[in-house]
C-alpha positions as CSV (number, residue, x, y, z in Angstrom):
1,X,139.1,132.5,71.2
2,X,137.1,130.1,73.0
3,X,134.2,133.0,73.1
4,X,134.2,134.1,69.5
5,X,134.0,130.6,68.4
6,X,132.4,128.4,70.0
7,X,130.3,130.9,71.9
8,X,130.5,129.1,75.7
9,X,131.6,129.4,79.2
10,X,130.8,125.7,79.9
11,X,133.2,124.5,82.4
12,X,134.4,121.3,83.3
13,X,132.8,119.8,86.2
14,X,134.2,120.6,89.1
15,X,137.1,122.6,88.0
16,X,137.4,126.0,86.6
17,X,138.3,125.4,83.0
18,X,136.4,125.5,80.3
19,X,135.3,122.6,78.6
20,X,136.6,124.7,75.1
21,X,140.0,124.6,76.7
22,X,139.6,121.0,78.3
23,X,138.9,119.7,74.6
24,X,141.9,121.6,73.4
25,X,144.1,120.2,76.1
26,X,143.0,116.3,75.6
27,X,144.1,116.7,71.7
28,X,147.5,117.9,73.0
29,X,147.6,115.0,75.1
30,X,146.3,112.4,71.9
31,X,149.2,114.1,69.9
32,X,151.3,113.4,72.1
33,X,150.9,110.0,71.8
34,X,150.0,109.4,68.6
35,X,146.8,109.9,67.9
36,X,145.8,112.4,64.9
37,X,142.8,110.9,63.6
38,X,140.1,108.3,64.1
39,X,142.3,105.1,62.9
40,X,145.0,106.0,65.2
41,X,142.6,104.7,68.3
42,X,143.2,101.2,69.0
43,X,141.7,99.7,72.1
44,X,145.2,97.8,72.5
45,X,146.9,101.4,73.8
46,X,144.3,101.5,76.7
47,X,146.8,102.2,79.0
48,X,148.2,104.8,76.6
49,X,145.4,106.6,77.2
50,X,144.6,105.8,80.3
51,X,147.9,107.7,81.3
52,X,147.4,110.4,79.1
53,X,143.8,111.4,79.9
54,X,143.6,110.8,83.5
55,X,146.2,113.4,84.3
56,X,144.1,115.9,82.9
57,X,141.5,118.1,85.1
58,X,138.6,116.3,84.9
59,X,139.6,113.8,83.4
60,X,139.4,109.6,84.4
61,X,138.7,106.3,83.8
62,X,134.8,107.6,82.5
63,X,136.9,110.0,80.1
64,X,138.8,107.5,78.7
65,X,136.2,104.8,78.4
66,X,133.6,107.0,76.8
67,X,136.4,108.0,74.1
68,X,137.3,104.3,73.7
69,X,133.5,103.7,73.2
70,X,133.0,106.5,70.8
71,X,136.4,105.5,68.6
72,X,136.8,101.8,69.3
73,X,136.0,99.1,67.3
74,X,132.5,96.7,68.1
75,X,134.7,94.6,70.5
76,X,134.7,97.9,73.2
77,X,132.6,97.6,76.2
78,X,132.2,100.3,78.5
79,X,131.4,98.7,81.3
80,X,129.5,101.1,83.0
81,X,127.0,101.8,85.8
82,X,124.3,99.4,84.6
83,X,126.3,97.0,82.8
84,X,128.1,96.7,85.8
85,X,124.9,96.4,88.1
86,X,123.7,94.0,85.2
87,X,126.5,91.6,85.2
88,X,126.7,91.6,89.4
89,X,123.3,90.7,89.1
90,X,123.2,88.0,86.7
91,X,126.5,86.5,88.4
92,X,124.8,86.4,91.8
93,X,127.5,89.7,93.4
94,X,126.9,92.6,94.7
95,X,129.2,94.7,92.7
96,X,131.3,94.4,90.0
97,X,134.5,96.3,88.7
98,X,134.0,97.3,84.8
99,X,137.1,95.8,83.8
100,X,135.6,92.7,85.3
101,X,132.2,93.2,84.1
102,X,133.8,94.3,80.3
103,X,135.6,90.8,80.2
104,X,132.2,88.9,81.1
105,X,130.3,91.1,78.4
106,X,132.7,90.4,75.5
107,X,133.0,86.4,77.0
108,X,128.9,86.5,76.5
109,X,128.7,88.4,72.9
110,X,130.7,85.7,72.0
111,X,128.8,83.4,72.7
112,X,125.5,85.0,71.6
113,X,127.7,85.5,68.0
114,X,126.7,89.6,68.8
115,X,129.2,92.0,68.8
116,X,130.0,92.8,72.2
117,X,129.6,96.9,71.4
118,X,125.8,96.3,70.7
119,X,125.4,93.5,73.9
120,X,126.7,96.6,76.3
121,X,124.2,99.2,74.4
122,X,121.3,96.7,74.9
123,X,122.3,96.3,78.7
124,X,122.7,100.1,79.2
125,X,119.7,100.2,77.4
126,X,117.7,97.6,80.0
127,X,119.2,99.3,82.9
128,X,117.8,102.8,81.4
129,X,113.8,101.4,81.4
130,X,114.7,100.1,85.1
């Protein structure tokens, strides 16, 4: 099926299934729990999903924080590789976990009265032109 209709043999980094199948597999999983639609995301269940989607090949935290990103509301930070490197910075550390550097994101949108969604795209996007 995978060939007829979405015309791919794309697989999964570093594992032998095909993305096609890997999609198909992580709506299983979202059933499973609850999820049918959009609305049924809510970044409360994060460790719903984290459970859920990390057992999958190829899937972790990145998987579940990209779908939080894409689904969540505007208070979803996703904490990534230059937020993180961001946030370090500007706190004076060398590293910083993305939970941690999430948290600090959200504490400053606050603040700024931004949504923290748009503050973590405009740090992503600073660390891009770096």
């Amino acid at each position: 099926m995978t060939n007829e209709v979405f015309q791919t043999h794309r697989r999964i980094p570093g594992t032998k299934i095909r993305r096609t199948e890997g999609v198909l597999c992580a709506a299983r999983v979202l059933r499973r729990i609850g999820v049918d639609v959009l609305q049924d995301v809510s970044p409360r269940r994060l460790s719903a999903f984290d459970n859920a989607l990390q057992s999958l090949p190829g899937g972790g935290e990145c998987t579940v924080r990209r779908l939080l990103m894409y689904t969540g509301g505007d208070d979803f930070v996703l904490g990534d590789s230059h937020v993180r490197r961001f946030v370090a910075n500007a706190v004076g550390r060398r590293s910083m976990s993305a939970a941690r550097a999430a948290a600090l994101v959200r504490s400053a949108a606050y603040e700024l009265v931004v949504s923290p969604r748009f503050l973590d795209r405009e740090i992503w996007r600073f660390g891009l032109s770096r």
